[in-house]
N, C-alpha and C positions, 0 to 999 in steps of 0.2 A: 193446913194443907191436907190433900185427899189423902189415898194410901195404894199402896204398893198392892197391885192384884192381878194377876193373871188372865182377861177376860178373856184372851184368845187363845185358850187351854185346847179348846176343840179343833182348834184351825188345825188342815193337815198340816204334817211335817215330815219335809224330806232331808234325806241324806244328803250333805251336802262335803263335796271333797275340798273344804277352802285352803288348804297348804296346796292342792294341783292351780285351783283359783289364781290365789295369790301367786303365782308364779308367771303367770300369760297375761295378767293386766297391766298394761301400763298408765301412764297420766294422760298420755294422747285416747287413750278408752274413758280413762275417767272426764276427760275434758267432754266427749262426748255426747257420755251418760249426762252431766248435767245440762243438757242444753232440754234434754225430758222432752225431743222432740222424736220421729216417726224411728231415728235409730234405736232409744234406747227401749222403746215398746214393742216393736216390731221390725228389728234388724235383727242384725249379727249377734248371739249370745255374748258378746266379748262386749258389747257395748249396754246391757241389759236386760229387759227379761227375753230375749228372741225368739220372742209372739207372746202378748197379750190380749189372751181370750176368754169369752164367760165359761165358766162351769161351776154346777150348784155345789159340786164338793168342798170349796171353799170357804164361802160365805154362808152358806146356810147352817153347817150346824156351831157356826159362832151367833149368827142373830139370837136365838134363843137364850142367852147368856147374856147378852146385851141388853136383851126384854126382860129377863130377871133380875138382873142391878139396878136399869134403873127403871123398872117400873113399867115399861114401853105400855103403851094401849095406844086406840084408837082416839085420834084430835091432837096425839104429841107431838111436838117435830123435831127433828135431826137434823144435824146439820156433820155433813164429813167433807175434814179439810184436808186436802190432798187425796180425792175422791176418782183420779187417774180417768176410768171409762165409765167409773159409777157402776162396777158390778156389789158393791155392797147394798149399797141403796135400793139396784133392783131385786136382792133377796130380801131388804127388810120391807118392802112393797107387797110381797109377794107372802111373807110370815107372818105379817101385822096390818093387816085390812084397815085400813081407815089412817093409817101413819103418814106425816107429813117430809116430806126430804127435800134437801138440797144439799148441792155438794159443788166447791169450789176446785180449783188446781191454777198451777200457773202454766203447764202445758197445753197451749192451744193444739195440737195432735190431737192428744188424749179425749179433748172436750170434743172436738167437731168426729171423735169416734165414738162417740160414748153408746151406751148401749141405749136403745130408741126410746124404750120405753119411760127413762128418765132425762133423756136428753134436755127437754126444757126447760128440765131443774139445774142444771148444771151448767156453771159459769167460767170462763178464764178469771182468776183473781191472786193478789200473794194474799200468801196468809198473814204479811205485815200488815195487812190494811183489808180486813172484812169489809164486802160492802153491804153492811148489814147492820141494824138500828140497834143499841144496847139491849140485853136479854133478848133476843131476836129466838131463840131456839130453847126448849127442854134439853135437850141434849149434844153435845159438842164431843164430836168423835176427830181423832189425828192420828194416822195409823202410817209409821215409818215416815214422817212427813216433815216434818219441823227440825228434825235435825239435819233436813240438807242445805237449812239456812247458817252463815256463821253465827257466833257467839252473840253479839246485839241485836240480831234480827232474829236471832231464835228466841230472846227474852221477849222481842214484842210481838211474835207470832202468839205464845204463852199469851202476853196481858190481852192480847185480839179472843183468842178462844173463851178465856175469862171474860172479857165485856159481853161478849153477845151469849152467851149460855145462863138459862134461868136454874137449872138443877142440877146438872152435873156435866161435867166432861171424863174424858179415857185417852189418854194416848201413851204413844210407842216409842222408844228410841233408842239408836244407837248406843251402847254401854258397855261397860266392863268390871269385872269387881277383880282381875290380878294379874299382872304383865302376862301371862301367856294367855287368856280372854283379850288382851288390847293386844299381842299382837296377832292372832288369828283374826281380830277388827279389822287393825288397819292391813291384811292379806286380802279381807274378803269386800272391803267398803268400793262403791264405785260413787258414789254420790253424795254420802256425807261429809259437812262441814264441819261440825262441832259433835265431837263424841267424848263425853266423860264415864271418870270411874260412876260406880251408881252413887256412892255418897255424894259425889260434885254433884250430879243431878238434881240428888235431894236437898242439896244447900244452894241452887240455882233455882230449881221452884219455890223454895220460901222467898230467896231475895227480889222475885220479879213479880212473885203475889199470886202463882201459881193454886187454885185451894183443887183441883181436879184429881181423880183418879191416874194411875200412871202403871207402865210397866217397861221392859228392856226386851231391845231386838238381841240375842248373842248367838253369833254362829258357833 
């Protein structure tokens, strides 16, 4: 199995008030948020992010971080699952001259919004079922994505990332290491399905065959 690392150390972070959150959501919002169509991208904040747009403060100064783990140059390629408008992609385009991308979601919204200049890279797909040829990608990025599937489909999202990646993968997820981390989880969650302590996670990627890098979303 990979290990436990931090790569998105650099990504901003904000203040987030999740006990006022958790208090204005209810399941009729979460039912919403999961349909990953034009509300939860670009509605009402009660349904998710209310507006989704590029800006390089984001995503750029994590790509450097990602080119130094695993190696990134020119002729590699990436592949990011749950790749929303594709603003990662267009900063690792844009910091890694000659890098190859593509990027899946299951939100048709998000894809026919994606940002132009990766647009043709970018496909509607679940992450249960790549449609992409074994080792298809150098690298295999899933950032907050995998765990909006439940429990068995989140295990074969995992074997999916696993088949198609020749050197590594990275992903994200929903977690907690102590009842009061799980319940500012389930206050702040609109979309996840399957959220474990961190140990269940780490005995959930041995048992599905998980060998990738990993780390935890925790509000």
């Amino acid at each position: 199995m990979g290990r436990e690392i931090d790569l998105l150390v650099n990504y901003p972070r904000t203040k987030r008030n999740v006990e006022a959150r958790g208090l204005t959501k209810t399941e009729a919002d979460r039912a919403i948020a999961r349909r990953f169509g034009r509300e939860f991208f670009d509605g009402d904040r009660a349904h998710g992010y209310g507006g989704f747009s590029y800006s390089p403060r984001f995503w750029q100064p994590v790509v450097p971080t990602f080119q130094a783990h695993f190696g990134l140059k020119a002729g590699d390629s990436v592949l990011d699952v749950g790749c929303a408008k594709g603003f990662m992609l267009h900063d690792m385009l844009e910091l890694i001259p000659g890098l190859t991308v593509a990027g899946v979601d299951i939100s048709d919204y998000a894809i026919d919004n994606a940002i132009p200049d990766v647009r043709s890279q970018v496909r509607v797909a679940n992450a249960t079922e790549l449609p992409f040829a074994d080792k298809s990608f150098d690298v295999v990025i899933s950032i907050n994505t995998i765990h909006n599937l439940a429990r068995e489909a989140c295990g074969q999202a995992l074997r999916e990332i696993e088949r198609v990646a020749r050197r590594g993968a990275f992903i994200t997820v929903d977690a907690y290491r102590d009842d009061a981390e799980r319940q500012r989880m389930e206050a702040w969650n609109l979309t996840a399905q399957t959220i474990m302590k961190v140990e269940e996670w780490q005995e959930f990627f041995a048992a599905v065959g998980y060998t990738g890098d990993y780390y935890w979303f925790i509000p």
